[in-house]
Backbone as CSV, one residue per row, in Angstrom:
resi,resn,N_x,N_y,N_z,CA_x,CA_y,CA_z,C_x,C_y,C_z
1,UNK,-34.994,-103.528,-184.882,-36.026,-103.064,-183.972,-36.126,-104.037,-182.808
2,UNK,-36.542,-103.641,-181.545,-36.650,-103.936,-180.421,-37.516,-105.318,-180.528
3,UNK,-37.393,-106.068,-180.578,-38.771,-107.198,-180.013,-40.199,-107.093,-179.338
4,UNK,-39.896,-106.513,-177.987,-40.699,-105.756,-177.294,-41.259,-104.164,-177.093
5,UNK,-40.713,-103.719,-178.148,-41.576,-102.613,-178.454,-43.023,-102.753,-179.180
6,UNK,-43.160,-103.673,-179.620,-45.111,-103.457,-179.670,-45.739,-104.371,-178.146
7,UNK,-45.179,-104.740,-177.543,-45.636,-105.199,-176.085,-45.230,-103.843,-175.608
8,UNK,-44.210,-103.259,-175.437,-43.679,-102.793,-174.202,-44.710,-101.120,-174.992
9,UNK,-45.489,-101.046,-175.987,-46.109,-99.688,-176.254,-44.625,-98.698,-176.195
10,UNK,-43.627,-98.719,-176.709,-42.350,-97.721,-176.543,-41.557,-97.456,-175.468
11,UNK,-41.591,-98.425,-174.747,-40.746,-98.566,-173.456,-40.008,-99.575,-173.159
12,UNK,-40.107,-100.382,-174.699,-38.846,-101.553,-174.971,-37.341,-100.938,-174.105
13,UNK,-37.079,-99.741,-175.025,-35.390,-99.774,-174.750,-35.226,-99.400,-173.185
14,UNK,-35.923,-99.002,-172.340,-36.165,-98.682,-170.869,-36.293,-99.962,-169.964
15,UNK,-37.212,-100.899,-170.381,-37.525,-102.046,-170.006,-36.355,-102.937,-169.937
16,UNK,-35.514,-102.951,-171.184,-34.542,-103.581,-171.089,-33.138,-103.005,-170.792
17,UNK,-33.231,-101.490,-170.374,-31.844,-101.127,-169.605,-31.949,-101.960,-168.322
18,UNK,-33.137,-101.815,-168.313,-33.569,-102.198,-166.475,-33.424,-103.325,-166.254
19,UNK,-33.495,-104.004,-166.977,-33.543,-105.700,-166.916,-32.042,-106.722,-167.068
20,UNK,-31.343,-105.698,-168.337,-30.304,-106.013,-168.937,-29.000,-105.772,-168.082
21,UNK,-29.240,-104.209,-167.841,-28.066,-103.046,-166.907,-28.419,-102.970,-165.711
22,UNK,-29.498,-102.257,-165.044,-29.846,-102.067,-163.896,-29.553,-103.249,-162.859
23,UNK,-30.550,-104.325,-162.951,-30.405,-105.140,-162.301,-29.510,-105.923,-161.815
24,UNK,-28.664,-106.306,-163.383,-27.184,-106.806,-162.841,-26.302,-106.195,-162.225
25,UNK,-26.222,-105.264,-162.421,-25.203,-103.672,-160.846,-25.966,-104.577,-160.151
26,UNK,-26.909,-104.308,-159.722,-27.372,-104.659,-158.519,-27.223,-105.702,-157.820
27,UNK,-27.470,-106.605,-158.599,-27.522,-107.870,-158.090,-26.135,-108.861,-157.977
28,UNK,-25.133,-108.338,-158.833,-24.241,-108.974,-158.841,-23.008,-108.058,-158.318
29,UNK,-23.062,-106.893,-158.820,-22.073,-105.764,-158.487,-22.260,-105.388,-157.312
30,UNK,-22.994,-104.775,-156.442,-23.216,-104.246,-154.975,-23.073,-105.111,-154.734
31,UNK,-22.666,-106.750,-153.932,-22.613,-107.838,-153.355,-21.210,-107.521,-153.281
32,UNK,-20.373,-107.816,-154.685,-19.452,-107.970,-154.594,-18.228,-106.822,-154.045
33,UNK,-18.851,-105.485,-154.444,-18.306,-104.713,-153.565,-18.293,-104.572,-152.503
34,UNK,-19.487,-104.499,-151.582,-19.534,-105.028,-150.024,-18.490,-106.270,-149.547
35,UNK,-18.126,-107.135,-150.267,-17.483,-108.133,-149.613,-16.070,-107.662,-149.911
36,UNK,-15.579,-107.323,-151.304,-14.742,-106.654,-151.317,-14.328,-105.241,-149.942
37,UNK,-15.013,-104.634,-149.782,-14.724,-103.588,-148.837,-14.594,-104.298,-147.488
38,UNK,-15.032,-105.031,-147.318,-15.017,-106.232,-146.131,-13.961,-106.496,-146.006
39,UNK,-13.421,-107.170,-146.426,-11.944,-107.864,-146.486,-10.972,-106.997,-146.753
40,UNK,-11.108,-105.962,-147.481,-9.875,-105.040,-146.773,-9.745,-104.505,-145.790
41,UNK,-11.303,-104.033,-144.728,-11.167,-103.970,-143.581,-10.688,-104.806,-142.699
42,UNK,-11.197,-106.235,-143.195,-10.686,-106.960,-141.963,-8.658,-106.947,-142.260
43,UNK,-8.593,-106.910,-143.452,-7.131,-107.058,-143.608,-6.673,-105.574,-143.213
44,UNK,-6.868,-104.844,-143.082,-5.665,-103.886,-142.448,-6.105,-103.614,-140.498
45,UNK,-7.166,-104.678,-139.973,-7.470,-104.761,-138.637,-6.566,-105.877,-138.199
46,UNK,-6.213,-106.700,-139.329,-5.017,-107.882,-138.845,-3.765,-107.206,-139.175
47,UNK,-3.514,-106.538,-139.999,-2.424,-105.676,-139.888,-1.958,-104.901,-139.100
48,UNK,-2.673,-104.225,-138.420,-2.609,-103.201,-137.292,-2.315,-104.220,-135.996
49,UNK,-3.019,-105.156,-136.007,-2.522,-106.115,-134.734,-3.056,-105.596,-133.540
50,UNK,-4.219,-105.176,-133.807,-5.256,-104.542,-132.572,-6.187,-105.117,-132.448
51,UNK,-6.657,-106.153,-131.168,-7.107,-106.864,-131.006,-8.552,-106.393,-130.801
52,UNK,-9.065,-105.341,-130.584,-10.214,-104.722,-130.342,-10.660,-104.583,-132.058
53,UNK,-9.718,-104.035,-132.939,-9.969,-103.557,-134.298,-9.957,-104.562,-134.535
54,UNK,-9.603,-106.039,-134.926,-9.955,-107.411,-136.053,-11.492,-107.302,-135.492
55,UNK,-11.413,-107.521,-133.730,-12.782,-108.056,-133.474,-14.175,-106.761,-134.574
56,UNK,-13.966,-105.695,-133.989,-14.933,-104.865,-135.101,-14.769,-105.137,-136.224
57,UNK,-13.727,-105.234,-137.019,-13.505,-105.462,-138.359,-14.557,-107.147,-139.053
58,UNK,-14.190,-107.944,-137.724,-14.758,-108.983,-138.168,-16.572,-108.958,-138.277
59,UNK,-16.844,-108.558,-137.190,-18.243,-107.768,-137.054,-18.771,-107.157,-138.602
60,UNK,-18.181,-106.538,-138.733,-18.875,-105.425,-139.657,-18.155,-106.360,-141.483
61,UNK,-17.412,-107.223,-141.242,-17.498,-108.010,-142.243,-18.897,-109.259,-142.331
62,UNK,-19.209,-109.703,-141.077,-20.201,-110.618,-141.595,-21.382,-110.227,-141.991
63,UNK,-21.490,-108.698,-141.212,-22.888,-107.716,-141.394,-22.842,-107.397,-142.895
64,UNK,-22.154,-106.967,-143.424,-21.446,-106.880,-145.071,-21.953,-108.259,-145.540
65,UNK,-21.349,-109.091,-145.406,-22.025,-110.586,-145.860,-23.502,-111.018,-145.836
66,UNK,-24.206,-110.215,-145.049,-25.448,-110.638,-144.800,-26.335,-109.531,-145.770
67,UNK,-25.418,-108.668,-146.032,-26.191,-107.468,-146.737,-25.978,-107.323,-148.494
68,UNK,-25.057,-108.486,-148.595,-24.748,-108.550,-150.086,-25.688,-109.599,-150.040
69,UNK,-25.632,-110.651,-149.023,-26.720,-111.977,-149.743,-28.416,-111.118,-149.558
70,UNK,-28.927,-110.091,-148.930,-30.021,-109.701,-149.140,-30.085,-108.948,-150.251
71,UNK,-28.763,-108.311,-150.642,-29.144,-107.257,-151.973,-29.076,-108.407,-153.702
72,UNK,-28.513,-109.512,-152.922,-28.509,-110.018,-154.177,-30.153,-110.740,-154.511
73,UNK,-30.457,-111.399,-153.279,-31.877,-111.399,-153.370,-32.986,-110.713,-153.823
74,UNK,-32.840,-109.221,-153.787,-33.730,-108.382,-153.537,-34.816,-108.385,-154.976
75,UNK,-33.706,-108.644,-156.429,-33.920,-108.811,-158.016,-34.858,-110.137,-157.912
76,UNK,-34.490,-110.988,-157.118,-35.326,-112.506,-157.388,-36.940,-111.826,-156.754
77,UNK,-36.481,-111.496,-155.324,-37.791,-111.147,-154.641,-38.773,-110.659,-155.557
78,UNK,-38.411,-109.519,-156.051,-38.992,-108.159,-156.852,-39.836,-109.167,-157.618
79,UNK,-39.389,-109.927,-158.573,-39.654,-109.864,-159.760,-40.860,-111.379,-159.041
80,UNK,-40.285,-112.331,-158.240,-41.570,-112.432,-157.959,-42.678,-112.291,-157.293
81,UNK,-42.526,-111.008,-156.604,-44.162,-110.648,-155.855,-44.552,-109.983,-157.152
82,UNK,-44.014,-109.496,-158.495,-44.739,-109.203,-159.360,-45.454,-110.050,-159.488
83,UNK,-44.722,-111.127,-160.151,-45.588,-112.399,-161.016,-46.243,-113.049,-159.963
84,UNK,-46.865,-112.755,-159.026,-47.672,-113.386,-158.034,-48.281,-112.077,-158.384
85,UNK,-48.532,-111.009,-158.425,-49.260,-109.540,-158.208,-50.157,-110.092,-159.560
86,UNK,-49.127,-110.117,-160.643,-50.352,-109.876,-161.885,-50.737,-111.743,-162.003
87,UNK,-50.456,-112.562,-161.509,-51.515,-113.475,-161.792,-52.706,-113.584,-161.276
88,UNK,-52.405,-112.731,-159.573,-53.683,-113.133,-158.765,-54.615,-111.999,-158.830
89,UNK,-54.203,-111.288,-159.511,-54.909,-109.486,-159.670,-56.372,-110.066,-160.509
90,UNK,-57.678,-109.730,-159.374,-58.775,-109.860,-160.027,-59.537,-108.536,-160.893
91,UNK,-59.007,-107.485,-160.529,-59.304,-106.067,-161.071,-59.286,-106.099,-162.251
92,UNK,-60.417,-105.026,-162.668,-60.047,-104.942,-164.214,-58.972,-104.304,-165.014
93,UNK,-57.898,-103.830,-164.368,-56.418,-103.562,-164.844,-55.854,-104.650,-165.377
94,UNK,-55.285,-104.278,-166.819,-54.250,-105.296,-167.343,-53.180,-104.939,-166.935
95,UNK,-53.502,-106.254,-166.061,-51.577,-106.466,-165.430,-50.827,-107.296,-166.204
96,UNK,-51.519,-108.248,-167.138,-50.406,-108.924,-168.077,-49.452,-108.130,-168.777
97,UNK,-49.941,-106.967,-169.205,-49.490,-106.166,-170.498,-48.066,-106.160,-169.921
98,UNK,-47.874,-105.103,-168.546,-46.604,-105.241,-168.208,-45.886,-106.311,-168.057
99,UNK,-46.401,-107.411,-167.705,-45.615,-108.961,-167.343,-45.161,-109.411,-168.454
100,UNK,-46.217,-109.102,-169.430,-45.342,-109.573,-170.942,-44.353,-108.610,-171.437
101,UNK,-44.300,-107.458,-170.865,-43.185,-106.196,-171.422,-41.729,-107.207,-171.011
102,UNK,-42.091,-107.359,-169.635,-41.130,-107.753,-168.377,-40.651,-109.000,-169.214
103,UNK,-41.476,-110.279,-169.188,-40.905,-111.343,-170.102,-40.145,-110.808,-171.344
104,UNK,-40.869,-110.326,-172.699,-40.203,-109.767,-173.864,-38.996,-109.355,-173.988
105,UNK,-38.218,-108.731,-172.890,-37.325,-107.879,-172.723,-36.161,-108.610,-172.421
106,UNK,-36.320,-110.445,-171.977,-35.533,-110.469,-171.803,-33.920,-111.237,-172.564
């Protein structure tokens, strides 16, 4: 049995696709494909030997670079404007419940 299924109230195995699967695509996989797709552009713009095409190619490789280091960020960000959300949350909503799902899971 799940760990976090009496925290997570039955949303253990969800909690932890998301945490386990989801996130890492994300965070590690979309980066690396962007840079990957990068560099074969720029390599068949040096191949072609068109001096107009490296220059775009090179362009749209660093824009690629800048967009894998924000998507890889995006998992750190997330997770902490949560844990800033439910510590500073004065409302009477339990926001721990989820933060401890979120911890449990991992």
């Amino acid at each position: 049995m799940f760990i976090a299924d009496d925290v997570c109230q039955g949303l253990g195995p969800i909690v932890k696709l998301v945490r386990r699967g989801v996130f890492p695509i994300i965070q590690i996989g979309i980066p690396i494909v962007l840079i990957v797709l990068g560099t074969v552009d720029l390599g068949k713009a040096v191949i072609s030997s068109d001096e107009k095409e490296v220059k775009a190619a090179q362009g749209r490789l660093i824009k690629r670079f800048i967009y894998a280091a924000l998507v890889f960020f995006v998992v750190t960000f997330v997770t902490v404007v949560m844990n800033i959300v439910a510590k500073g949350s004065e409302s009477d909503a339990d926001t721990t419940s989820w933060s401890a799902c979120w911890e449990a899971s991992k």
